[in-house]
Short mmCIF file of the C-alpha atoms (twelve columns), coordinates in Angstrom:
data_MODEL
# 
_entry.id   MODEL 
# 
loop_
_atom_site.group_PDB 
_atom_site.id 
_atom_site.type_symbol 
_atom_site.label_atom_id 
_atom_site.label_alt_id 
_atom_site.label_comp_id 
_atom_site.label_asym_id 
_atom_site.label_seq_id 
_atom_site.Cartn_x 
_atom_site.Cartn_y 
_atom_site.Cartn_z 
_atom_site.pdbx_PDB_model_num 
ATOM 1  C CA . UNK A 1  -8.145 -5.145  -11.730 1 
ATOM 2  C CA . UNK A 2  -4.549 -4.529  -11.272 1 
ATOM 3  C CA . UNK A 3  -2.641 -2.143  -8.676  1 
ATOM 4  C CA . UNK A 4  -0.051 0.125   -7.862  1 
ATOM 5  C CA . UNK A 5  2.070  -0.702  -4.996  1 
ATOM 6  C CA . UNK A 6  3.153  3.001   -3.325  1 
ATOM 7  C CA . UNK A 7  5.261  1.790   -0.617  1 
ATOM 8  C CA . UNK A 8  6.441  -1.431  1.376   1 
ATOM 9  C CA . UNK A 9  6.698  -1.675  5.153   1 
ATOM 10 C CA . UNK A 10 8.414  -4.637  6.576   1 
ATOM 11 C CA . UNK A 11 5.569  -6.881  9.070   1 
ATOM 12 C CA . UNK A 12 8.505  -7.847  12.027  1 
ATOM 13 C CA . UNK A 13 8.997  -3.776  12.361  1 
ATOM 14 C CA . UNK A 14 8.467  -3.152  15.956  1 
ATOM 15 C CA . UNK A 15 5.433  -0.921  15.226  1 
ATOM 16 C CA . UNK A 16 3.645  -3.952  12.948  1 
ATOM 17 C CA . UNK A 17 1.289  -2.020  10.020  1 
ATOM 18 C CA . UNK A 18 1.130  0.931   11.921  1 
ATOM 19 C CA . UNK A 19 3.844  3.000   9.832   1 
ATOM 20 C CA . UNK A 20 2.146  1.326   6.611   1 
ATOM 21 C CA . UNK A 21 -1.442 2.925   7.923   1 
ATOM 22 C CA . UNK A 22 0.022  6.045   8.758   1 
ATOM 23 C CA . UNK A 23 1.314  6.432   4.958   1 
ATOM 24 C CA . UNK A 24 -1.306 5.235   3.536   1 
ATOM 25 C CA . UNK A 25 -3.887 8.178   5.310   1 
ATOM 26 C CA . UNK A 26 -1.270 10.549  4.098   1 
ATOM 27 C CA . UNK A 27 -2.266 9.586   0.797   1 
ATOM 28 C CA . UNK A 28 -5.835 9.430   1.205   1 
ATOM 29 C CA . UNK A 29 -5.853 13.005  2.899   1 
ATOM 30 C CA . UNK A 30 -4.092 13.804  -0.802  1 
ATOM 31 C CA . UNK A 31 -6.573 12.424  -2.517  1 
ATOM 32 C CA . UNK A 32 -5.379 9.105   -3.669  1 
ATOM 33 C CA . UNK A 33 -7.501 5.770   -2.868  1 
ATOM 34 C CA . UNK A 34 -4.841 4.449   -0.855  1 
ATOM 35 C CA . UNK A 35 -5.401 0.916   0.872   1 
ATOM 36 C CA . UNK A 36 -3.058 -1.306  3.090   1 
ATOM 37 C CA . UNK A 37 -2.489 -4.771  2.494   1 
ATOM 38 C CA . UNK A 38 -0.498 -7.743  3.555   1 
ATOM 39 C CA . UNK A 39 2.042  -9.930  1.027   1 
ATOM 40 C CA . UNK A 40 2.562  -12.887 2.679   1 
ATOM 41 C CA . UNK A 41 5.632  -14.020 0.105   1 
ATOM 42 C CA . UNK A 42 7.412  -11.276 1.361   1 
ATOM 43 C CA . UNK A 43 6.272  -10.705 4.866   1 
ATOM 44 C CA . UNK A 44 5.459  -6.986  4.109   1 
ATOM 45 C CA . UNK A 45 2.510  -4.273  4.563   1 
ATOM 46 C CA . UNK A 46 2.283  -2.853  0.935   1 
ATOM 47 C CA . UNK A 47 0.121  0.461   0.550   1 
ATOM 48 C CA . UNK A 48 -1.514 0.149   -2.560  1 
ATOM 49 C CA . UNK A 49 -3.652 2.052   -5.710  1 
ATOM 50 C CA . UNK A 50 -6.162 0.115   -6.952  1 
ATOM 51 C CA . UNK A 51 -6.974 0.835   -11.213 1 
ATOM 52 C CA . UNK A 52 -8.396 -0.865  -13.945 1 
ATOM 53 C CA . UNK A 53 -6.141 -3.310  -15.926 1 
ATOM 54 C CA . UNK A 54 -4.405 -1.259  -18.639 1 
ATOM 55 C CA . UNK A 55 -4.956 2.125   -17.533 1 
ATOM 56 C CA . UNK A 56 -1.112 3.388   -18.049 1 
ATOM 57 C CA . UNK A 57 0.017  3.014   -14.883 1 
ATOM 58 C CA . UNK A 58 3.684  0.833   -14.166 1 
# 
């Protein structure tokens, strides 16, 4: 499995995941299997697309 990251939200904003969560139910209301998750390397909430490996997506 590989995935698509949509957006990244820093994890020392004020508001913590909150912003990341709010984007990522904007997405799902669209239609798109969006999930939140934390990268501790960077210290950021990314919202991500899970997919297959190799199904054409960058």
């Amino acid at each position: 499995m590989s995935a698509k990251v949509l957006e990244r939200f820093p994890a020392g904003s004020p508001r913590g995941s909150w912003p990341a969560e709010e984007y990522a139910a904007a997405r799902r209301a669209e239609g798109e299997p969006a999930t939140v998750v934390m990268d501790l390397n960077s210290d950021a909430f990314l919202v991500v697309v899970e997919g297959p490996d190799g199904d054409g997506r960058a």
